[in-house]
C-alpha positions as CSV (number, residue, x, y, z in Angstrom):
1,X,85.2,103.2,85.6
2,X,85.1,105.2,82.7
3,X,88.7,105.6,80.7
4,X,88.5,108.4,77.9
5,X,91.1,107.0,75.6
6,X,93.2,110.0,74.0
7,X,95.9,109.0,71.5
8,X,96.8,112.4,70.6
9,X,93.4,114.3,71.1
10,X,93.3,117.5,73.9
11,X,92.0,116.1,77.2
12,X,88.8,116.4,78.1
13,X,86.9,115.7,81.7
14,X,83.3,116.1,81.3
15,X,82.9,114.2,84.7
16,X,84.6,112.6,87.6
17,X,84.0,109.5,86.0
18,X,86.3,110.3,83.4
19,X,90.0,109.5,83.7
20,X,92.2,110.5,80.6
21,X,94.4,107.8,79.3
22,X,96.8,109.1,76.7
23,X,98.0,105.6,74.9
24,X,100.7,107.0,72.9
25,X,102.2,107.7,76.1
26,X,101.4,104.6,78.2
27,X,100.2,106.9,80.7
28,X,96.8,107.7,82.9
29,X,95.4,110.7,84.8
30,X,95.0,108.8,88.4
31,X,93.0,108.4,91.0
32,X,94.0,108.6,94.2
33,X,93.2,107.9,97.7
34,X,94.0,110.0,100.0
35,X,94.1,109.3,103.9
36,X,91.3,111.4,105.7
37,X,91.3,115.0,107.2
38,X,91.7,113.5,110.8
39,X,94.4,111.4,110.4
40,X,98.0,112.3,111.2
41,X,99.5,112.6,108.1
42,X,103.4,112.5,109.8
43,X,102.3,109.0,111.1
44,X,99.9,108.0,108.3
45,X,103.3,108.5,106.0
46,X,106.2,106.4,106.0
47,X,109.2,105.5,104.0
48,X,109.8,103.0,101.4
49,X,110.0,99.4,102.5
50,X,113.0,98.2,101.0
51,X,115.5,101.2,102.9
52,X,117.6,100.8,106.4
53,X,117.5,96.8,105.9
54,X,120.5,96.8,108.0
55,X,119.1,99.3,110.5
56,X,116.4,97.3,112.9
57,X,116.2,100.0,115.3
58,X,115.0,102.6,112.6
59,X,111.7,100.5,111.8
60,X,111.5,99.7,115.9
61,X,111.7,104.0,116.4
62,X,109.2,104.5,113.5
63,X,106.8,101.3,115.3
64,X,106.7,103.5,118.4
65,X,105.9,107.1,116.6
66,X,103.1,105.5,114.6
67,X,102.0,103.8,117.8
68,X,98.2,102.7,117.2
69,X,97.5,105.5,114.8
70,X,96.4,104.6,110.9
71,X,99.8,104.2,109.0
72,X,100.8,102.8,105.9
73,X,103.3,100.9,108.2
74,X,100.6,98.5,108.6
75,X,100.2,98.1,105.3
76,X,103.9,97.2,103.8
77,X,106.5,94.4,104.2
78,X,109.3,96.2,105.7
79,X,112.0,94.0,104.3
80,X,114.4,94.0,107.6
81,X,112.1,91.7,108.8
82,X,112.9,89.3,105.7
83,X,114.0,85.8,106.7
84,X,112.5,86.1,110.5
85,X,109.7,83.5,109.4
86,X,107.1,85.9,110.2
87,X,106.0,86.5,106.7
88,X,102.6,84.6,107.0
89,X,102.3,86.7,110.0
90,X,102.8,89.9,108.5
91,X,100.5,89.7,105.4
92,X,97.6,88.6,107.4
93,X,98.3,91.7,109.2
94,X,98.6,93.8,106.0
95,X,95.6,92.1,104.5
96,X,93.4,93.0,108.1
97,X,94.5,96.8,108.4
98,X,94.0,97.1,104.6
99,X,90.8,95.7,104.8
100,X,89.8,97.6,108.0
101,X,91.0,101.1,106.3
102,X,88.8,100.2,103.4
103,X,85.7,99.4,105.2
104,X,86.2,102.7,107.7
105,X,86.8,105.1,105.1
106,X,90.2,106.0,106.2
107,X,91.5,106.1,102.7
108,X,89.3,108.4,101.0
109,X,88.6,109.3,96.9
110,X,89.9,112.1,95.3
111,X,88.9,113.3,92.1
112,X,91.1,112.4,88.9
113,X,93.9,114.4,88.6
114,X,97.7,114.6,88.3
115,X,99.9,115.6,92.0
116,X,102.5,118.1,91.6
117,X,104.8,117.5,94.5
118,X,107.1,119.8,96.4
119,X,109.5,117.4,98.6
120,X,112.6,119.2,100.9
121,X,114.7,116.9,102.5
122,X,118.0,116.8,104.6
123,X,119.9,117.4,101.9
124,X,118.1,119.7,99.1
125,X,115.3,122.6,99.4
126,X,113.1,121.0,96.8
127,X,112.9,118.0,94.7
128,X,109.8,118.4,92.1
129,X,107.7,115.6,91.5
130,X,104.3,114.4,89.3
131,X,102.2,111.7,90.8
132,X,100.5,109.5,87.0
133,X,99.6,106.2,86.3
134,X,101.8,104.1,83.8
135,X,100.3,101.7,81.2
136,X,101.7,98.0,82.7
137,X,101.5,96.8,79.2
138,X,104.1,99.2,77.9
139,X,106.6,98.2,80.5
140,X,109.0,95.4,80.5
141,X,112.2,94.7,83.1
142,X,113.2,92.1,80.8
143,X,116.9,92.1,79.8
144,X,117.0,93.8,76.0
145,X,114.0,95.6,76.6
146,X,112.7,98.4,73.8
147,X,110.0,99.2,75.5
148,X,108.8,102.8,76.3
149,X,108.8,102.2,79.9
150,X,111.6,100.1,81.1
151,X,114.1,99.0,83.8
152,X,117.4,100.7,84.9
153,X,118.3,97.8,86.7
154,X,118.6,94.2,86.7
155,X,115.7,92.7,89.0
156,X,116.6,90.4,91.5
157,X,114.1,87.4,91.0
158,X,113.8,86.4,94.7
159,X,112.8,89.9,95.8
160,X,109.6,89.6,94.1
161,X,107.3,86.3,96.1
162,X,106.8,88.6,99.4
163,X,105.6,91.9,97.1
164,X,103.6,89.6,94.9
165,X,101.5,87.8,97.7
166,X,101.2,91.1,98.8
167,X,99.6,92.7,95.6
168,X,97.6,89.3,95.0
169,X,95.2,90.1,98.0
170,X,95.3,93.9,97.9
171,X,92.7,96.2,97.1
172,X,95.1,99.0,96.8
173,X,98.3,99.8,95.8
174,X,100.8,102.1,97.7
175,X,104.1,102.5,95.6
176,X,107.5,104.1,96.4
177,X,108.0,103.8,92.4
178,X,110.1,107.3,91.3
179,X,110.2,107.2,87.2
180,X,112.7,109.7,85.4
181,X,112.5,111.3,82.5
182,X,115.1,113.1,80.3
183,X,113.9,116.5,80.1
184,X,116.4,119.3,80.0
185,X,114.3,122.0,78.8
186,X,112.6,121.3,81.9
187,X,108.7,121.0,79.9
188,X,107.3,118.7,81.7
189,X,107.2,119.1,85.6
190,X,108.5,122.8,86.4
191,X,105.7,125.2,84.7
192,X,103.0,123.4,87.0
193,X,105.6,124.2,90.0
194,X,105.5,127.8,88.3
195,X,101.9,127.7,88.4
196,X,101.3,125.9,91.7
197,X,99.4,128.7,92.9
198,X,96.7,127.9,90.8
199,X,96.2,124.8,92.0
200,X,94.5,122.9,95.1
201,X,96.9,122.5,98.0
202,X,95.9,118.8,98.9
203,X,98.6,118.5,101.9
204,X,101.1,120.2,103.5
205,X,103.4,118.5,106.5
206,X,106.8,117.3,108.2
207,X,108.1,114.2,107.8
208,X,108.9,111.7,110.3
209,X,112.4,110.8,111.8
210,X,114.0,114.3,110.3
211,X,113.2,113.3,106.7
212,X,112.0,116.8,105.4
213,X,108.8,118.1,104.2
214,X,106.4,117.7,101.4
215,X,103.8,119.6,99.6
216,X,101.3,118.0,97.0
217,X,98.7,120.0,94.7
218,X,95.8,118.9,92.7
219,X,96.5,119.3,88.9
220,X,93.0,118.5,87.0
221,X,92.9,121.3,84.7
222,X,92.3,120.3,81.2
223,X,95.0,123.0,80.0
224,X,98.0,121.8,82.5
225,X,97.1,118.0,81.7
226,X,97.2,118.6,77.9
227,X,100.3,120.4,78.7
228,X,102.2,117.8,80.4
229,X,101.2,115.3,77.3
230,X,102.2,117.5,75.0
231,X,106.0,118.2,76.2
232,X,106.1,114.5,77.1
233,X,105.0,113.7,72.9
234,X,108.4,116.0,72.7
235,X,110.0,114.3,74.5
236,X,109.2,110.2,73.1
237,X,109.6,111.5,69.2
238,X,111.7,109.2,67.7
239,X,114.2,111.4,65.9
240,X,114.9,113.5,68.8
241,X,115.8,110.5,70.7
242,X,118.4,109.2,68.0
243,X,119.6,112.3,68.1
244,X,120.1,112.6,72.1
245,X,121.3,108.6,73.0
246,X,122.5,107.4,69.8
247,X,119.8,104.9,69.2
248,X,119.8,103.1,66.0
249,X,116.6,103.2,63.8
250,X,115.6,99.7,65.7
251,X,115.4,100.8,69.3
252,X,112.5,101.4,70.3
253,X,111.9,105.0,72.6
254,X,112.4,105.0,76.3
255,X,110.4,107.7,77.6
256,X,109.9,106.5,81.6
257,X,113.1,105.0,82.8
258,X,112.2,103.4,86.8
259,X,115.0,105.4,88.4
260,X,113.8,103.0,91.9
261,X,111.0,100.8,93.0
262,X,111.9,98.5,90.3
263,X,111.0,95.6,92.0
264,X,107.3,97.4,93.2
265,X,106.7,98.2,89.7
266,X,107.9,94.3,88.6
267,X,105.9,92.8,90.9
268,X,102.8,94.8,89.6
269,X,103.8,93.9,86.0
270,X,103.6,89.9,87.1
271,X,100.2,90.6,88.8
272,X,98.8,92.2,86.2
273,X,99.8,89.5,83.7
274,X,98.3,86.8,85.9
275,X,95.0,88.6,85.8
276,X,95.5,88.8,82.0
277,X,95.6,85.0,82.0
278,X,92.0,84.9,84.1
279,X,90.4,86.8,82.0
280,X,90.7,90.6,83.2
281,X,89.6,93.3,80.7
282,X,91.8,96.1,79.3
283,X,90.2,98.8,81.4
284,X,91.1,96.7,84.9
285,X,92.3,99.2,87.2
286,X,95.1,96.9,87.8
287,X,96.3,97.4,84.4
288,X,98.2,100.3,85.6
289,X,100.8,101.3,88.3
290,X,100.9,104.6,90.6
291,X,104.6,106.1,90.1
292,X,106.5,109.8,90.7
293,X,107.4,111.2,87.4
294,X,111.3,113.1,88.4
295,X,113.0,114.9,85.7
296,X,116.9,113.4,85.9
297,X,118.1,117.0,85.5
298,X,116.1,118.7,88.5
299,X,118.5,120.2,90.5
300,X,117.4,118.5,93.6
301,X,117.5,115.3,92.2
302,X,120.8,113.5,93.5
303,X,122.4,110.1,92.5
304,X,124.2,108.3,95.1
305,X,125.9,104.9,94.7
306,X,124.2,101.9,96.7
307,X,127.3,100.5,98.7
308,X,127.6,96.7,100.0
309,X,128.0,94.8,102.9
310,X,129.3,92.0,102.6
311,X,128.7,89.3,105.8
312,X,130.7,85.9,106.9
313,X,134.2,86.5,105.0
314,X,137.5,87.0,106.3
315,X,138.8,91.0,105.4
316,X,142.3,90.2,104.2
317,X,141.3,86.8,102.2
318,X,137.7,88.4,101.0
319,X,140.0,91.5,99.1
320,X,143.4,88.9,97.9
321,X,140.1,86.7,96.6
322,X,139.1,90.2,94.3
323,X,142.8,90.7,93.6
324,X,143.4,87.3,92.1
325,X,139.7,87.5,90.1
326,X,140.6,90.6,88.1
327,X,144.3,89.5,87.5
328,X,143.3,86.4,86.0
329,X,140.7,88.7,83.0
330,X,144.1,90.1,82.1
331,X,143.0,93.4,84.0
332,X,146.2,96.3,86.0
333,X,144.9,95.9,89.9
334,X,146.7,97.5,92.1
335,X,146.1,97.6,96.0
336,X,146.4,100.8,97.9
337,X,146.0,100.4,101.5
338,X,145.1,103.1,103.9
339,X,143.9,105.1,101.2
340,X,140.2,106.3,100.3
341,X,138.4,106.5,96.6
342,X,139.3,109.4,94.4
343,X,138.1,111.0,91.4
344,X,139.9,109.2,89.1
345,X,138.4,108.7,85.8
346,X,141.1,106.2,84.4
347,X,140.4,103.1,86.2
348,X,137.4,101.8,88.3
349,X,137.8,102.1,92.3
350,X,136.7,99.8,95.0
351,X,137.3,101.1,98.4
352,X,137.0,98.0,101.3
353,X,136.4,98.4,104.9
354,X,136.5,96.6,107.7
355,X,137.7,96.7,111.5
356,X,140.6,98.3,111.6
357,X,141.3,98.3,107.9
358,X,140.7,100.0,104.6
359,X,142.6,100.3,101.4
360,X,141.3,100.8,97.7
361,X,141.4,98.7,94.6
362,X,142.0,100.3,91.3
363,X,141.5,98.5,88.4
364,X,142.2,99.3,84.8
365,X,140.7,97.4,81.6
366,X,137.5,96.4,82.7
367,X,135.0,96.0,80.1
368,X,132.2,98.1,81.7
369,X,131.3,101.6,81.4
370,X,130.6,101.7,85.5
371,X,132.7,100.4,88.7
372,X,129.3,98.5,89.9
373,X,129.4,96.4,87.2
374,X,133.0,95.6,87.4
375,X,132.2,94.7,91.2
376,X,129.4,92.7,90.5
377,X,131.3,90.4,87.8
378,X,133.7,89.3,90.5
379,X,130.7,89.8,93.8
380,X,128.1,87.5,92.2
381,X,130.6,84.2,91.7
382,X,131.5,84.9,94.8
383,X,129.0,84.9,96.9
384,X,127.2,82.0,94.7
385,X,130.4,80.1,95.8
386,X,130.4,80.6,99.7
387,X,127.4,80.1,101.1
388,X,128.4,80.8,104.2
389,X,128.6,84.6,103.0
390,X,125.8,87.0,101.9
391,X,125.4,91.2,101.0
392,X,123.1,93.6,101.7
393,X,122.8,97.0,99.6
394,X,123.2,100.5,102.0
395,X,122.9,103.9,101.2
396,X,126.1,106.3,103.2
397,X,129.0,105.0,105.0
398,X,127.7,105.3,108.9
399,X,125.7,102.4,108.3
400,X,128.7,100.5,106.9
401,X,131.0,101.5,109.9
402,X,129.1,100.7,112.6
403,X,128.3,96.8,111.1
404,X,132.0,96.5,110.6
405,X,133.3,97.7,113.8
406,X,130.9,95.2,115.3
407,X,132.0,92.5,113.6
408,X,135.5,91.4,111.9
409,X,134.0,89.0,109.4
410,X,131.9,91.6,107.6
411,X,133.3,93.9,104.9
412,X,131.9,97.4,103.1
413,X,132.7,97.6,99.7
414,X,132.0,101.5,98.6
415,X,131.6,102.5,95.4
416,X,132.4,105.7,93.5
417,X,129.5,108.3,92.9
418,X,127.3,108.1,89.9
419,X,126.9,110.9,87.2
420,X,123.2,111.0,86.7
421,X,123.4,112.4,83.5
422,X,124.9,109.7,81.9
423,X,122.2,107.5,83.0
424,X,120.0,106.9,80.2
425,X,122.2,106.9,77.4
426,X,124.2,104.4,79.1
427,X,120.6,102.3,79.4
428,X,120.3,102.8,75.6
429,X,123.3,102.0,74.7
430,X,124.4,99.1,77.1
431,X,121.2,97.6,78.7
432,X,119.8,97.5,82.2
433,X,122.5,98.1,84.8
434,X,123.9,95.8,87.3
435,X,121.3,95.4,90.1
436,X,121.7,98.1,92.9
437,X,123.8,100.7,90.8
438,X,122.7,103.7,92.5
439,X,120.4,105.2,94.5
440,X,118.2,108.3,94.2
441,X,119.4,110.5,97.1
442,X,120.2,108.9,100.8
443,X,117.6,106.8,102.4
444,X,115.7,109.4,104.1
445,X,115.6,111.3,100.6
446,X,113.7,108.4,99.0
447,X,110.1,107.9,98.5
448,X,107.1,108.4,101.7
449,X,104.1,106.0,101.0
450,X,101.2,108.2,101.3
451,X,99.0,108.3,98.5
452,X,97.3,105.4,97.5
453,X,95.3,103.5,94.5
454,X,92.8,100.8,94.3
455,X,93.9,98.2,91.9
456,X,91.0,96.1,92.3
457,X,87.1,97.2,90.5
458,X,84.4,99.0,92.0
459,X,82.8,96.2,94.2
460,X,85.4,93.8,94.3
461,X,86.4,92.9,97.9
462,X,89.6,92.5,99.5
463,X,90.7,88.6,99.7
């Protein structure tokens, strides 16, 4: 593989072979694999593996769609299935179909280029989208990061073993990564959506389980990709960024801030530096990650908080427990049962639910900038104390509902919505947010797998 190194030079494609890597910007045209013309694309594409973890009977309906048709379903780690003890099980499966699709030609080459993609779902008419590679050695998830690509969110550790041991014996990669940028002139994405005319439709179909519709075009012109480098140069120079967050002289420029997949793009960070350590060149293929580029100011972008449900605690005792935690930092709580969350902007809201009971807690002082961090400061001790008890992280409220009305030792805890613009400068200015701050759209709004990449060389074989 052949990668034309362009710091700040047009690009240029005199071949196939040649796949532009512009440095300054940690970024790469890619490659993709694509599944072929007589597969089902509705089946072939499914959604990210780390949504409806609390909904069983959403990966059972999908099971029975895909049926025995190619799907990436048979090539993830659905994490509802977590802590079954089938995980040997289920990456010797991976590993087989992965190695079966590779041998069969089911996932076939297409020539370098970036993806413009057109996505509608339930809830907006289109959400724009660029399919590039990242530079792995310009990201870090490490807390205190100034790197150009970085974290949102904190990482949880223990989400990473199943996704490495997954990436360790791949030959491809197939990520749900979506990567903002901070682009309000709108330079970047939206002229190739102007132009899409001009380019290749590569495929054009529903979405399973209601989920909407996506479009994705070929962009391999040498005028559009030096266009997109050159409003993205824009966008990392350093005074413009002082000027926009705040920074001080020493911070370093984020230009790609992982808006989710985090923990996809972590795990492919930890690979990659293993390889490092055996001996793998700079121009390994698994040097770099597959991501969506989304501009945080598209209209059709929407931030949603990620709510939690909390399992094994007793309602009234679980909330008097939260009371008596913020009391004691000195913090005004107040408890207001049978009401809902608000739009107040002078205190942070928690809103609890359970069978037969909700109420809100409003609490004023809290050192944080966002109610998710307030929560998490009194969530984490908690949980780390009573191991009896344990969370998950949901998207909407039906989900939340139904658990609790099931059972009466399990508690929601809902947390206000998110103003997406104040994203990034809070990242510049505070750090990486608490772990499962908020969430790109609903579930069914997030990220299909359907392309993928091969993250191994040409001849290597899948372990």
């Amino acid at each position: 593989e052949a990668i034309l190194v362009l710091p700040a030079a047009p690009c240029t494609m005199a071949s196939k072979a040649d796949v532009p890597h512009f440095a300054d910007l940690g970024m790469r045209v890619p490659s993709l694999l694509l599944p072929r013309a007589d597969v089902d694309p509705t089946k072939w594409c499914v959604i990210a593996c780390d949504q409806y973890t609390s909904k069983p009977q959403y990966w059972k309906e999908v099971k029975d769609i895909v049926g025995d048709a190619p799907s990436t379903l048979k090539l993830i780690f659905p994490e509802v299935y977590l802590g079954e003890g089938r995980d040997k099980e289920i990456l010797e499966g991976i590993s087989k179909s992965m190695k079966e699709y590779d041998e069969s030609g089911i996932m076939q080459p297409n020539p370098p280029g970036f993806v413009l993609l057109n996505r509608k779902t339930p809830v907006v008419e289109s959400r724009l989208g660029l399919l590039v590679e990242l530079d792995l050695d310009q990201y870090s998830f490490e807390k205190g990061s100034q790197s150009l690509i970085r974290a949102t969110e904190a990482t949880i550790e223990d989400r990473l073993p199943p996704r490495i041991a997954i990436r360790e014996r791949a030959s491809v990669e197939l990520p749900h990564i979506l990567v903002l940028i901070d682009d309000p002139e709108m330079s970047v994405i939206e002229p190739l959506a102007k132009n899409k005319a001009n380019y290749k439709k590569l495929y054009d179909f529903e979405m399973m389980q209601g989920a909407g519709h996506i479009e994705g075009y070929q962009v391999d012109t040498p005028e559009a990709i030096d266009g997109v480098a050159k409003a993205l140069r824009s966008l990392a120079d350093p005074s413009r960024f002082r000027k926009a967050y705040g920074a001080k002289d020493e911070q370093g420029v984020l230009l790609f801030a992982v808006g989710d997949g985090n923990h996809s793009l972590a795990t492919a960070k930890r690979c990659w530096e293993q390889l490092k350590k055996k001996g793998a060149k700079d121009d390994h293929p698994a040097r770099f990650a597959l991501v969506e580029l989304n501009n945080v100011h598209d209209p059709g972008l929407q931030f949603e908080p990620i709510h939690r449900l909390v399992f094994g605690v007793t309602p009234q005792e679980f909330v008097e427990d939260a009371q008596a935690f913020f009391a004691k930092q000195g913090l005004t709580v107040e408890l207001r049962p049978d009401t809902r969350l608000s739009d107040a902007t002078d205190c942070h809201e928690l809103e609890f639910r359970a069978a037969g009971y909700y109420a809100v807690l409003a609490i004023k002082g809290a050192p944080f900038v966002l109610a998710a961090a307030t929560l998490t400061s009194w969530l984490d001790p908690y949980l780390a104390a009573h191991s009896e008890s344990s969370v998950d992280y949901v998207h909407g409220t039906e989900i939340i509902d139904e658990r609790c009305a099931g059972d009466a030792k399990t508690v929601g805890i809902l947390l206000p919505t998110f103003n997406k613009n104040d994203l990034l400068r809070t990242v510049v200015q505070e750090g990486v947010l608490p772990r499962k701050t908020f969430s790109m759209g609903e579930a069914d709004e997030k990220r299909f797998y359907f392309e993928a990449r091969r993250i191994l060389p040409a001849g290597s074989a899948v372990l």
